[in-house]
C-alpha positions in Angstrom: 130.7 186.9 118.6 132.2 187.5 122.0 131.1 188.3 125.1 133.3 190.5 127.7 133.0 192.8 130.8 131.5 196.0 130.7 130.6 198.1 133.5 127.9 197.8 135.8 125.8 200.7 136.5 123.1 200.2 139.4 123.1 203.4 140.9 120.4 203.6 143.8 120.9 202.7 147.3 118.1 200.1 148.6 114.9 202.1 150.2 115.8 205.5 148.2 112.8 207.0 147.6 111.8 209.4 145.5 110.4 213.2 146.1 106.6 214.3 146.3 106.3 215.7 142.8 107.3 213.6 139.6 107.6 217.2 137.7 109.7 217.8 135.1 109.3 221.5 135.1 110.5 221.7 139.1 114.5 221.6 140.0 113.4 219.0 142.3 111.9 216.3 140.4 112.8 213.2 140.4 115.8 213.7 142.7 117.4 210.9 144.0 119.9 211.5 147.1 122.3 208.7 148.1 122.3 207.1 144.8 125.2 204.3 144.6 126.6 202.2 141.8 129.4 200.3 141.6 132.3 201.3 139.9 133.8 198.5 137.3 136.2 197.3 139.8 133.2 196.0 141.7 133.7 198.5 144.5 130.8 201.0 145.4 131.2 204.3 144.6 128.6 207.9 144.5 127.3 208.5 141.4 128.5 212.2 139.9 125.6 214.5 140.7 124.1 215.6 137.7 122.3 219.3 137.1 118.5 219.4 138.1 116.0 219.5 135.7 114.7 222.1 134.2 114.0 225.5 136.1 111.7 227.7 134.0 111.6 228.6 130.3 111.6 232.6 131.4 115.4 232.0 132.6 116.7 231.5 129.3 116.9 234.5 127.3 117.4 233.4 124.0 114.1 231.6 124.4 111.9 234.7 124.7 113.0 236.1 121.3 112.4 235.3 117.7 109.0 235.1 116.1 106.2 233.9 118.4 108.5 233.1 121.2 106.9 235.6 123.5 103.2 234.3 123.2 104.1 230.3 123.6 102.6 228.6 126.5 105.4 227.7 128.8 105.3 223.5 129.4 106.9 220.7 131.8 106.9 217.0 131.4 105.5 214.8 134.1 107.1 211.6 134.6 105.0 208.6 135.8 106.2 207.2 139.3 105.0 204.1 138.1 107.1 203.7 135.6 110.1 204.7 138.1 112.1 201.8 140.2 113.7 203.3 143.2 115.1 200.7 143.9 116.7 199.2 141.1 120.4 197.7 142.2 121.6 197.3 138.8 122.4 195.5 135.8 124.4 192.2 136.4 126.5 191.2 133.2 124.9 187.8 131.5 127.4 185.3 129.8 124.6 183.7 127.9 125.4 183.5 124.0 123.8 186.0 121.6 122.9 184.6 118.3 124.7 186.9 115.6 124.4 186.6 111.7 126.8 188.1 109.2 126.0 189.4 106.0 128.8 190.2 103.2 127.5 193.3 101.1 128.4 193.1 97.2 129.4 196.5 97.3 130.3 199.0 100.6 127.9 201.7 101.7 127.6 205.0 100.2 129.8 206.8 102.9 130.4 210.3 102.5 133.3 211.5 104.3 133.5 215.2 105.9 135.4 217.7 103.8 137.7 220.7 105.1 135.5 223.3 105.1 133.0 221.0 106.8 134.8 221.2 110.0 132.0 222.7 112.2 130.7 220.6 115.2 127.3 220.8 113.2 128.6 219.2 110.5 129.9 216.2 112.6 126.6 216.3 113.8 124.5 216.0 111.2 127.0 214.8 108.5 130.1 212.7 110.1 126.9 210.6 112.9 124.8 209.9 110.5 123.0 206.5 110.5 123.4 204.9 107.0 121.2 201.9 108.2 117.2 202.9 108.0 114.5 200.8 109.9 110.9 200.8 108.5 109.0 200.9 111.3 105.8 200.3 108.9 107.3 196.4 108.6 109.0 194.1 111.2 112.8 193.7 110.8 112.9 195.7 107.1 116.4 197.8 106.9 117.7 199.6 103.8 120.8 201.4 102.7 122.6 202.8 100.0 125.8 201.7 98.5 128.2 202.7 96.6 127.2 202.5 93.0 123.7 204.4 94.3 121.5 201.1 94.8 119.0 201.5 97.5 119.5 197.6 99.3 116.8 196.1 101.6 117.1 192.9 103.8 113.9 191.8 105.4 114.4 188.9 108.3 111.8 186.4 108.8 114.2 183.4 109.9 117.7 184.3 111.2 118.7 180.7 109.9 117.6 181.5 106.4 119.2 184.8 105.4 119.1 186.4 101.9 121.4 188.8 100.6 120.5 192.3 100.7 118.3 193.1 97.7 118.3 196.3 94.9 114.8 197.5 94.9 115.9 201.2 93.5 118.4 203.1 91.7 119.0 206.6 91.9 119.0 207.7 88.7 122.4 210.4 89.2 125.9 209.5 89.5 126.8 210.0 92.9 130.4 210.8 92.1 129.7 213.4 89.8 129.0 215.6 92.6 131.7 217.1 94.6 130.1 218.7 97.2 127.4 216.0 98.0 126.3 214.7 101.3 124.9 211.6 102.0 122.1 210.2 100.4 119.2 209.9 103.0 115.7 208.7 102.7 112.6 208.3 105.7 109.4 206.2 105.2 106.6 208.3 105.0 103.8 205.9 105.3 103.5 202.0 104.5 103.9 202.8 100.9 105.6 206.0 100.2 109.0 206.9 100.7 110.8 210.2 100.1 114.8 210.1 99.3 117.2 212.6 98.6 120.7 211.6 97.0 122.7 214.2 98.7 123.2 216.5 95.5 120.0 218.9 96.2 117.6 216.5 94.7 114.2 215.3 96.3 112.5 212.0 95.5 109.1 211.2 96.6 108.3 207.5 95.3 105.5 205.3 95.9 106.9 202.0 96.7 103.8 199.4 97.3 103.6 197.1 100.0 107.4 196.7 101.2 109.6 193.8 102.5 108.5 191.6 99.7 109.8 191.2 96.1 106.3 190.4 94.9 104.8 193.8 95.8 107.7 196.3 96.6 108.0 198.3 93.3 109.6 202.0 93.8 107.8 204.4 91.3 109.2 208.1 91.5 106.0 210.2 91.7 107.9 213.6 92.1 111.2 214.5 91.4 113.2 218.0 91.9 116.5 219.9 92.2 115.2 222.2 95.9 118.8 223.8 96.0 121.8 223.2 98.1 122.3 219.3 99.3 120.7 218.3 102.4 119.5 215.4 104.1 116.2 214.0 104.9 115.4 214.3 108.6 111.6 212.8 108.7 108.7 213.1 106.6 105.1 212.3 106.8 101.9 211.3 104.7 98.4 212.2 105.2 95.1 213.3 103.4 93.5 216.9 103.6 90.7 217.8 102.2 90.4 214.6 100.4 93.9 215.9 98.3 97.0 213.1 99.2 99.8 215.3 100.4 103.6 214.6 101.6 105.1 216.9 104.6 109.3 216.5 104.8 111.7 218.1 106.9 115.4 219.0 105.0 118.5 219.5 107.0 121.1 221.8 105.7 124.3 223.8 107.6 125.1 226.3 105.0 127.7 229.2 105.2 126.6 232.1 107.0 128.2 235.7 106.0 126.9 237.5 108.4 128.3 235.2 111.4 131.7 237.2 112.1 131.8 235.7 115.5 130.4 232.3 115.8 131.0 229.4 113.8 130.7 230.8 110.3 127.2 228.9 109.6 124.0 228.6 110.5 121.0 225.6 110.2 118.2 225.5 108.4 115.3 223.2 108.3 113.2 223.8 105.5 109.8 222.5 105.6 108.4 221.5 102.1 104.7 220.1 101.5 103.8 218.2 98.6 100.6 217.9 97.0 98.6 215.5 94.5 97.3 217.8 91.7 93.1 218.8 91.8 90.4 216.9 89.8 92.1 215.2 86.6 95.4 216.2 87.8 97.6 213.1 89.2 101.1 215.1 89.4 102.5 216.1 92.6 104.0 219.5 92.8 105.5 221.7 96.0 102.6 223.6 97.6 104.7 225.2 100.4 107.8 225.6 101.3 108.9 227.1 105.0 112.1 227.6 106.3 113.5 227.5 110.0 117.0 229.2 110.9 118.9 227.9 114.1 122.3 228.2 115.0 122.5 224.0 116.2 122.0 221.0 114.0 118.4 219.9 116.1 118.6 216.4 118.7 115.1 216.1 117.1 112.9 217.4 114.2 109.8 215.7 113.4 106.6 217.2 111.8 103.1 215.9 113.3 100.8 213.4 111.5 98.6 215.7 110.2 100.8 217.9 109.0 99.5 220.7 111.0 102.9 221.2 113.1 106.2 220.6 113.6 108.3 219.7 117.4 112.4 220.0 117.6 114.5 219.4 120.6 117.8 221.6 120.0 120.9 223.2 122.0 119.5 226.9 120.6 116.2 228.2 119.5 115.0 227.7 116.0 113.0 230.6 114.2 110.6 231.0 110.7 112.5 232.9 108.4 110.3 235.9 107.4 108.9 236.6 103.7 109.0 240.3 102.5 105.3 240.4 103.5 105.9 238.6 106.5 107.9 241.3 107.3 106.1 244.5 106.5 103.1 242.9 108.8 105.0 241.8 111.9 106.6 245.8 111.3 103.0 247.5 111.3 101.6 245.1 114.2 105.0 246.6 116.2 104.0 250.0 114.9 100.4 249.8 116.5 101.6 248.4 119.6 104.0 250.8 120.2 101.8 253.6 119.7 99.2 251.8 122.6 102.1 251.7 124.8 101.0 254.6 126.8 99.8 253.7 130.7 95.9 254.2 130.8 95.9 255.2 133.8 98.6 255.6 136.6 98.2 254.1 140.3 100.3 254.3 143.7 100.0 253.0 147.2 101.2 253.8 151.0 99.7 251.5 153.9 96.3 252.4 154.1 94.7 253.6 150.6 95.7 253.4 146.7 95.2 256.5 144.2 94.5 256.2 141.2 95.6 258.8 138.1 93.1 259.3 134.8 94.4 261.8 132.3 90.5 262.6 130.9 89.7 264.5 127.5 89.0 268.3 127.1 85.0 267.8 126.4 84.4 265.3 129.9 82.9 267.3 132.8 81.9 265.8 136.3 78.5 264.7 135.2 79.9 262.7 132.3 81.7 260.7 134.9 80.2 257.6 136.9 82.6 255.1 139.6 80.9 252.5 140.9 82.4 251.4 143.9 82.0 247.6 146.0 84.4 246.3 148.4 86.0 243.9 145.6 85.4 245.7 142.6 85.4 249.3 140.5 84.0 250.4 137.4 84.4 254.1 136.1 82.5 254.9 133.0 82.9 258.1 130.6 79.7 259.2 129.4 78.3 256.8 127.7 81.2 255.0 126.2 82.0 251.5 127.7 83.9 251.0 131.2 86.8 252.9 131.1 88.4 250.6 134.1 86.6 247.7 135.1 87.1 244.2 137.4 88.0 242.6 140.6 90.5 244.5 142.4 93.9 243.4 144.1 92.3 243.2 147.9 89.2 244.3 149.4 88.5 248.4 150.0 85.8 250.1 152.3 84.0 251.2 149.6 81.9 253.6 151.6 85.0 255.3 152.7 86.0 255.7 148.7 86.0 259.0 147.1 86.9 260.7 143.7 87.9 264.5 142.4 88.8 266.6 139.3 92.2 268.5 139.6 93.0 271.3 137.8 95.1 269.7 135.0 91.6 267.8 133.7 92.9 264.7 135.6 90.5 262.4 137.6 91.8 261.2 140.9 90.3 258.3 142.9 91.0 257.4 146.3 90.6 254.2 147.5 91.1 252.6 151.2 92.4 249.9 152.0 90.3 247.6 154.3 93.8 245.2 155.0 95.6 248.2 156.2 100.0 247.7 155.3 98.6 244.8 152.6 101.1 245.5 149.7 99.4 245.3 145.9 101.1 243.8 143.1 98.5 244.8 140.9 95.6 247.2 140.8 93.0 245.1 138.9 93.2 241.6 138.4 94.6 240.6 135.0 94.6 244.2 134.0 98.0 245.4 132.5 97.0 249.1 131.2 98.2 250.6 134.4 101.1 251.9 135.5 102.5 251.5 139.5 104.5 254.7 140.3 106.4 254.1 143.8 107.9 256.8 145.9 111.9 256.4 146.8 110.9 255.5 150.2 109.0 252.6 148.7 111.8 251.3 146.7 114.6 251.7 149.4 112.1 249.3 151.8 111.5 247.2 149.0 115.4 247.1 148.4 116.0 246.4 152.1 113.6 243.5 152.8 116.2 241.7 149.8 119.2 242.2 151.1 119.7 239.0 153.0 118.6 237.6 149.8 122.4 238.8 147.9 125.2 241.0 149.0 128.2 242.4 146.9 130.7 240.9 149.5 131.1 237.0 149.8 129.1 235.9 152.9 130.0 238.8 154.8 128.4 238.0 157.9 127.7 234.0 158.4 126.6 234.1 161.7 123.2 236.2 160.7 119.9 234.8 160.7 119.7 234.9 157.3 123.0 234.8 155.3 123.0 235.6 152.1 123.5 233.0 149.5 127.5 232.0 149.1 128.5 230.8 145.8 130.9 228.4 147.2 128.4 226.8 148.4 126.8 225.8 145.5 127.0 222.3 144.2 127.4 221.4 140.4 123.6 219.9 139.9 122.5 223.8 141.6 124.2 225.1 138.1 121.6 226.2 135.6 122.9 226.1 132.1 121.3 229.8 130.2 122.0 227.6 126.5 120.0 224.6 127.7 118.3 222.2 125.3 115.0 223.1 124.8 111.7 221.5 123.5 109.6 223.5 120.7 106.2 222.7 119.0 105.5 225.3 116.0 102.2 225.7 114.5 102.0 225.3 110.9 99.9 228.1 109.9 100.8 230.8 112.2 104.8 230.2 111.7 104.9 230.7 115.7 105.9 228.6 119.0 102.9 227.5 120.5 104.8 225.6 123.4 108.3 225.7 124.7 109.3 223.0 127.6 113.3 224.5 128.8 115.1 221.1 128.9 117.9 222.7 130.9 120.0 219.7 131.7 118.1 216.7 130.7 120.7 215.6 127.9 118.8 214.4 124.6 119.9 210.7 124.0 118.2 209.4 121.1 114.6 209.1 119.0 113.0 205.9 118.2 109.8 205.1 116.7 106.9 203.0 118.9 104.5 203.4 116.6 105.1 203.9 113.3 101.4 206.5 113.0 102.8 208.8 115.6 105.3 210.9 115.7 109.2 209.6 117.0 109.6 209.0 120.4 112.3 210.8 122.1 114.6 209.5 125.4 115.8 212.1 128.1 118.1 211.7 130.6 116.8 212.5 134.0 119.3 211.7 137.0 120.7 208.8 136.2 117.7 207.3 134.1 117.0 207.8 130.6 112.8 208.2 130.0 111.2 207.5 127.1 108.9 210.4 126.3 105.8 209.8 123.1 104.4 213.2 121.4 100.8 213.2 121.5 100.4 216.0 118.6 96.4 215.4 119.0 96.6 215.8 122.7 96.6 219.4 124.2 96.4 218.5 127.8 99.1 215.0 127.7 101.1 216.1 124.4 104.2 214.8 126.2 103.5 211.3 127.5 106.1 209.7 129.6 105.7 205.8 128.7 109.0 203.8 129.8 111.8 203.8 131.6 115.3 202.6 131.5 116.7 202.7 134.4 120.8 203.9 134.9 121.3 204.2 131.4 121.9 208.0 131.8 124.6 207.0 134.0 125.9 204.1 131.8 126.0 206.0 128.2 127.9 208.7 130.0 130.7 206.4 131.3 130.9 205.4 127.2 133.3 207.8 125.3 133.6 206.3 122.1 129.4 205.7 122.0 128.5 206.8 118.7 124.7 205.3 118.3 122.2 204.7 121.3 118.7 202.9 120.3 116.2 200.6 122.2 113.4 198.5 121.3 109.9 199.1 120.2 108.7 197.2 123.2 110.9 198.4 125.6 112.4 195.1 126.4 116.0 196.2 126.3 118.1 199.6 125.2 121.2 198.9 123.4 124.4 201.1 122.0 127.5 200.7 119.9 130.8 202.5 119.8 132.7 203.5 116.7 133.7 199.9 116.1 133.4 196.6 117.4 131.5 196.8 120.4 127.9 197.0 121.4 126.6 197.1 124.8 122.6 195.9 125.5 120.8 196.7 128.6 117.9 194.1 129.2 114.6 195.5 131.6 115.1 193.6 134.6 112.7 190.0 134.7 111.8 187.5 137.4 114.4 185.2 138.1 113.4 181.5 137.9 115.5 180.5 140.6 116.0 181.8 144.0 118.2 184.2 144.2 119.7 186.0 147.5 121.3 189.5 148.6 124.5 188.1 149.8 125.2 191.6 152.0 121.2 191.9 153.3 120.1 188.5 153.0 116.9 189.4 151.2 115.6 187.1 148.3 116.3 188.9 144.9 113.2 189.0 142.7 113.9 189.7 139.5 117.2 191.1 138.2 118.2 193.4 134.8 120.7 191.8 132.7 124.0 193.5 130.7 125.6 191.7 127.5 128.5 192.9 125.5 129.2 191.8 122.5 132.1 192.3 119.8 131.9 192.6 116.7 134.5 190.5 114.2 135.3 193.1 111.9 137.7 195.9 112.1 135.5 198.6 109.4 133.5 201.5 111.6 130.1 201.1 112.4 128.1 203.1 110.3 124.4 202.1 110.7 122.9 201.0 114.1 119.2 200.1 114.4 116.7 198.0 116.9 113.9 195.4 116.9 112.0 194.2 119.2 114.1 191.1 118.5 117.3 192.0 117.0 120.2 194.0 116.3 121.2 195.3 113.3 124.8 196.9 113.1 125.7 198.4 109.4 129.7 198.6 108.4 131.4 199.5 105.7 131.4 196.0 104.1 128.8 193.9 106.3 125.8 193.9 107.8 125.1 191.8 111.1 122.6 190.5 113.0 122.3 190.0 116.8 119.5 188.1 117.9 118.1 189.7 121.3 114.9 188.4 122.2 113.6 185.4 120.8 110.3 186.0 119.0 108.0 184.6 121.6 
């Protein structure tokens, strides 16, 4: 192990303090003017101003189409300023020794390399990143992998001193070889004792392994075991128990050639959703219940199906949609069919400065005594015969309702007349919350409508800077003003409806990596905000805080970004430091800053230095890629080709 430079990345300037609203869903959350952070020379320099967060979901279009898009309730993520450090100065590189353990494997990892017509950026995505190291969150410091000859290895550490060699605890029962268009095999920990695995051929396992980490109780027993198609890879799965039947949820990720693509990429993504069930009464088998599949055109940041099964949240570049049955289909085209035929206005309305008229087309058989308005100054109700309320509620603004009248014209249509008590008071709506009408305006309307705009745009490029109000110039506009129309974006989808039930429009908030906190909820997911990556915990069970901002690490936007040749980011379960590796050799670890023990002075203000956050690099001795990359709250561990090491980070107390 050595240790080297890296860069330092504090990245505020003393006192900087943050705006009124911690609000993901405004563009000015969380801004941080004046930032600073010293360049790796030592010098200070400004920090590149990154895009605001996100706008509104309404401002991407591809958001507002596919099934259940339009009905999903429209979200933002609320940071905690308490869990924000304004004035964090930076991370100042530590020389201390890491503790690091090497392991020789007795045969290399099951690496699948990309093949030529796998030459998409989703395929590198999903396929040529992959992490071949897999952490059990379920028990402390428990990794597994596959290697070549299809052995599934686990090393669990209880003393760093006192290492074993990795140990088989399964086989997969196919030749891996065999198959030439395989990916790599996969697997996720369901619960504490069941496991589902795929070998990369097209075939699922779901195997019920016991109590793991130990040889005395760890005994994989294949439960279920099926050939669901194409190869794919395992991208979470979870266990739970509905009505009192045992059932596993998991998530399959395939990019598969798409026809009908003439202009993209050739392919598409799909995430197919397959439940699991323990056979009724006598029955102990497990058999596929459902099976659901999602179609994107982006391998997904995120995928992870809630602990009860009941739903399922992805963070990716483009929208995700349920592919429709025939069924499916033929319902969703009669629901259109009804609505279209509703689509007539109910009634018709128009305004000038000083009353509104209103427009009812009535039946042949309704006469004046059939008809009843009921004016007040706030409301209106008009009723035909004795049907109910034909119009009815609070309107826009006040009227003198004594003043209000009503006629029949001679095309059976019912005019009423209402005036306005605010005389020049513009309406945006007739009745609150009623959409049946129609607003007809006049020409003269829309031209003064038109006119109040203009300062707002202009066809020529700040034609006239010296007006009041100048219309917005485009040179102007500064890189973090950009909104980006194919932002990430943030999905929840209900499980029995097939629809989006909440969208949060990630805009610029680049997706860093997942971890798990606790292994009974679902994955935690880091965003980069500004310069600071936050930590952000799905409460599936929680309608009012289902996004729960819970730490912060503060610069590590800033410092992942200066890394080109990062290919894994990860943290630990406590939050005690953030860590990441590039392709080979080098990993970089980012302690939360802690109280110094000594006294400890700003040379440049003179101030005493409380506590201070702490960088260490370290380089690997080995010359293989890394190709697994996982964190503890007290260690490192970092997979190659041929060996698996150790880095001790924190000691255990």
């Amino acid at each position: 192990m050595q240790s080297g430079l890296g860069d330092y990345s504090s990245r505020r300037a003393p006192g900087a303090r943050l705006p009124p609203c911690p609000d993901y869903g405004s563009q000015h959350a969380l801004r941080r003017p004046g930032a600073r952070a010293p360049s790796s020379r030592g010098a200070p320099r400004a920090l590149p101003r990154v895009p605001r967060g996100p706008r509104s979901c309404r401002r991407c279009p591809e958001l507002s189409r596919g099934r259940g898009m339009a009905g999903a309730a429209h979200c933002s993520l609320q940071a905690k300023r308490l869990l924000l450090d304004p004035k964090f100065e930076g991370y100042k590189l530590s020389l201390e020794p890491l503790a690091c353990y090497q392991l020789g494997l007795d045969a290399a990892v099951a690496e699948v390399q990309l093949r030529d017509d796998q030459y998409t950026l989703d395929h590198m995505r999903a396929f040529g990143m992959y992490n071949y190291l897999h952490l059990d969150s379920w028990y402390q410091d428990n990794v597994y992998y596959v290697d070549q000859f299809g052995r599934v290895m686990n090393l669990s550490v209880t003393l760093d001193t006192a290492l074993q060699k990795p140990r088989e605890v399964f086989r997969l029962p196919t030749d891996l070889t065999a198959c030439d268009n395989r990916l790599c095999a996969s697997m996720h920990f369901s619960s504490s004792t069941w496991v589902t695995l795929s070998d990369g051929t097209g075939r699922l396992y779901l195997i019920k392994s016991g109590k793991r980490g130990s040889s005395a109780t760890e005994k994989w027993e294949i439960v279920f075991n099926e050939e669901l198609g194409s190869p794919f890879i395992v991208a979470h799965s979870v266990s739970f128990v509905k009505s009192d039947a045992h059932s596993v949820a998991v998530l399959l990720l395939r990019v598969e050639k798409d026809e009908l693509d003439t202009k993209g990429s050739g392919f598409h993504v799909t995430l197919e959703w397959v439940t699991i069930a323990k056979g009724k009464e006598g029955d102990h088998r497990y058999e596929i219940i459902k099976r659901r599949v999602l179609q994107g055109k982006s391998v997904p940041h995120y995928a992870a199906i809630e602990p009860s099964g009941d739903g399922l949240m992805i963070v990716s570049h483009k929208p995700f949609t349920f592919m429709q049955s025939e069924s499916d289909e033929l319902e969703e085209n009669h629901e259109e069919k009804v609505s279209n035929e509703k689509k007539d206005p109910l009634y018709f309305w128009q305004q000038t400065e000083d009353d509104v008229t209103i427009t009812v087309h009535l039946p042949q058989d309704i006469t004046r005594d059939d008809i009843k308005i009921r004016f007040s100054p706030d409301n209106i109700c008009v009723t035909l015969k004795d049907q109910p309320p034909l119009m009815e509620g609070k309107l826009h603004s006040s009227v003198d309702h004594e003043s209000c009248t009503w006629i029949i014209r001679e095309d059976k249509s019912l005019e009423i007349s209402l005036i306005k008590k605010n005389e020049g008071c513009r309406w945006t709506e007739l009745i609150v919350g009623d959409t049946r009408g129609e607003l007809i305006m006049d020409p003269s309307q829309c031209a003064e409508i038109a006119e109040s705009l203009m300062h707002l745009t202009s066809e020529v490029m700040n034609p006239n800077p010296e007006k009041e109000n100048p219309p917005c110039n485009a040179q102007e506009l500064e890189e973090c003003d950009a909104f980006l129309e194919d932002g990430a974006s943030l999905s929840r989808f209900d499980g029995d409806t097939l629809k989006v039930t909440h969208i949060i429009n990630l805009g610029s908030n680049q997706y860093l990596f997942s971890v798990v906190v606790n292994p009974k909820e679902m994955p935690c997911f880091c965003l980069r905000h500004d310069v600071d990556a936050l930590l952000w915990q799905p409460h599936s069970d929680q309608p009012e805080n289902m996004w729960e901002h819970i730490a912060t690490f503060n610069a590590l936007g800033y410092v992942q970004a200066s890394k080109q040749d990062k290919k894994f980011m990860a943290c630990a379960p406590d939050y005690s430091y953030a860590a990441l590796c590039e392709c080979m050799r080098r990993v970089f670890i980012y302690r939360q800053p802690t109280p110094l023990a000594t006294v400890l002075y700003n040379r440049k203000e003179g101030r005493q230095v409380g506590q201070v956050a702490k960088q260490l690099v370290a380089t690997l001795e080995a010359n293989d890629p890394i190709l697994g990359f996982q964190a503890t709250s007290e260690r490192l561990f970092v997979l190659t080709t041929k060996t698996l090491f150790l880095i001790k980070v924190n000691s255990g107390n």
